[in-house]
C-alpha positions as CSV (number, residue, x, y, z in Angstrom):
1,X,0.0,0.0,0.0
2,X,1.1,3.6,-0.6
3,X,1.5,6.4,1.2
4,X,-1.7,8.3,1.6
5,X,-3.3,5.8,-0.2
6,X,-6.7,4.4,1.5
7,X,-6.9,0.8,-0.4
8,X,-4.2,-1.7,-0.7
9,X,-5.3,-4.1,-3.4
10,X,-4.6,-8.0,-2.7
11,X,-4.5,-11.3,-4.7
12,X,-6.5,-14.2,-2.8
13,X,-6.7,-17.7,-3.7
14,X,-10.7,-19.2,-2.6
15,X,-12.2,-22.5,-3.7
16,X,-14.6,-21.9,-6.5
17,X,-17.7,-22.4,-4.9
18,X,-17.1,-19.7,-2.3
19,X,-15.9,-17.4,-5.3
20,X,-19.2,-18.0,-6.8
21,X,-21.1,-17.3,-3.7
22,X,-19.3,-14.3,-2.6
23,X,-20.3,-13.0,-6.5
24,X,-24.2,-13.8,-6.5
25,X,-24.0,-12.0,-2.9
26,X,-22.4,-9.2,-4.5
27,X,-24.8,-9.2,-7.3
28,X,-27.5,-9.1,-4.8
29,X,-26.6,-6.3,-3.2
30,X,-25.5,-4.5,-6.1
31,X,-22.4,-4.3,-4.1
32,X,-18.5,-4.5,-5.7
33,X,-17.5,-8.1,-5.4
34,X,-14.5,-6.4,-2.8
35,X,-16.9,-4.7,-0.6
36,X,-18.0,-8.8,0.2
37,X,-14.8,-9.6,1.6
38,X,-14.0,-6.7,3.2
39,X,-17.4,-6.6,5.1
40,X,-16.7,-10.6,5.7
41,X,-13.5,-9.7,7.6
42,X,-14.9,-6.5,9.3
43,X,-17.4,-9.2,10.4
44,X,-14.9,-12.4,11.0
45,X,-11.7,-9.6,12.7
46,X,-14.6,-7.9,15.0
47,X,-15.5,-11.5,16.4
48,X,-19.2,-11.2,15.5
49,X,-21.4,-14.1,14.9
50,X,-21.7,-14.5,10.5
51,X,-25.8,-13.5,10.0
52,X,-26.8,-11.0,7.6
53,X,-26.7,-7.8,9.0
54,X,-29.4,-5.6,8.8
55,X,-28.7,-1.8,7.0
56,X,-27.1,0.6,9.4
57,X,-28.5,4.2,8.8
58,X,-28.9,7.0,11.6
59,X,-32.1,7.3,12.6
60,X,-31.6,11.0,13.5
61,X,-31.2,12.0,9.6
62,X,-33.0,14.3,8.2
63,X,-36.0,12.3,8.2
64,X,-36.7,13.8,11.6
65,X,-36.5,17.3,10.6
66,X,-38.9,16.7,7.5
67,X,-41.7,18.6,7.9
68,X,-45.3,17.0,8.4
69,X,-43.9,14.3,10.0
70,X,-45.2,13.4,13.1
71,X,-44.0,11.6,15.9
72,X,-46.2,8.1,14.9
73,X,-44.5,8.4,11.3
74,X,-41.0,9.1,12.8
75,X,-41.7,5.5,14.9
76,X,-42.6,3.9,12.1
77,X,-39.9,5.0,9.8
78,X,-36.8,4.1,12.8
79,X,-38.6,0.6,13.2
80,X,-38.5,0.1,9.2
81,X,-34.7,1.4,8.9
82,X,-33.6,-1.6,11.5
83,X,-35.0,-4.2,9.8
84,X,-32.8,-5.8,6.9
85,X,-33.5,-5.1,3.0
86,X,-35.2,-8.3,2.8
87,X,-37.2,-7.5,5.7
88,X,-38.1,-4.4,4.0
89,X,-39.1,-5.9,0.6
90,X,-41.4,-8.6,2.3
91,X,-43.5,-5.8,4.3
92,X,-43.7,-4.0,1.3
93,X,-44.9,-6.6,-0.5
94,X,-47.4,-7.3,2.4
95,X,-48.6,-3.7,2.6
96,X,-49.3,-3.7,-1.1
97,X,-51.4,-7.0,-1.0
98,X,-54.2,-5.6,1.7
99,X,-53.7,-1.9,0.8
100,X,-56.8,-1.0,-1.7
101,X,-55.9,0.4,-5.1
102,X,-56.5,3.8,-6.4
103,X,-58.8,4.7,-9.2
104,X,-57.0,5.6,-12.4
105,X,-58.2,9.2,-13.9
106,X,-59.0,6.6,-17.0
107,X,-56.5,8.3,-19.0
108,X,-53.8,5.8,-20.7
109,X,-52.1,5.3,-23.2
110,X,-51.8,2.6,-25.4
111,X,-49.3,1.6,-28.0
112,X,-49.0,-1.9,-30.4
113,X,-46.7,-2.7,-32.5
114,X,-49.1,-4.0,-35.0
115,X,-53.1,-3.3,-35.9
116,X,-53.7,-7.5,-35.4
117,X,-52.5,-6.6,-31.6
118,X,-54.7,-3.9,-30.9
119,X,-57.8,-6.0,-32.5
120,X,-57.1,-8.6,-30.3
121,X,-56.7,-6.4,-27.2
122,X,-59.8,-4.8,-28.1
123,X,-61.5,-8.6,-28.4
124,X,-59.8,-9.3,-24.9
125,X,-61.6,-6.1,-23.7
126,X,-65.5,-6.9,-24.5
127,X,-64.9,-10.8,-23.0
128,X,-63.7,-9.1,-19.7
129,X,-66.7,-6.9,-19.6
């Protein structure tokens, strides 16, 4: 590494399957495949149990400050930033299952690629109605 440098770049040997696990993890994430091993031996030098670890923001950011947000919303938003990313997707997922959706304004716009399409979208159409 040099001076006033902050990365020193390294040449590992790992057996395959681990290479390919630490890439899919990477991919993922949408992470650098480096950022993998170097949070896997923050994780292994700090003497921490290996579990995924859930996403470390402040909860004092300027969330707080955001005005019309109440203290029931702040909760909410502190509880949602300690769970993990998957544990975010999946209550999405089950907030959007039970939450009613809007009307559309009944605007829209279509396009097909050919007139055959939009005949047989419009056929599709009346046997839904």
């Amino acid at each position: 590494m040099t001076k006033g440098t902050r990365f020193a770049r390294i040449s590992i040997t790992l057996p395959r399957e681990l290479f390919v696990a630490a890439d899919r993890r990477a991919r993922e994430l949408d992470r650098p495949r480096s950022w993998i091993v170097a949070d896997a031996l923050r994780g292994y030098l700090s003497g921490a149990p290996a579990r995924p670890r859930a996403v470390k923001e402040p909860t004092n950011a300027p969330y707080s400050a955001a005005p019309g947000l109440g203290p029931y919303r702040s909760a909410q938003l502190e509880a949602d930033l300690a769970l993990t990313p998957e544990q975010r997707v999946r209550e999405a997922e089950k907030t959007a299952r039970v939450t009613p959706r809007r009307a559309s304004s009944g605007h829209r716009l279509l396009l097909f690629d050919r007139y055959e399409d939009y005949l047989e979208w419009t056929r599709n159409q009346a046997l839904m109605e």
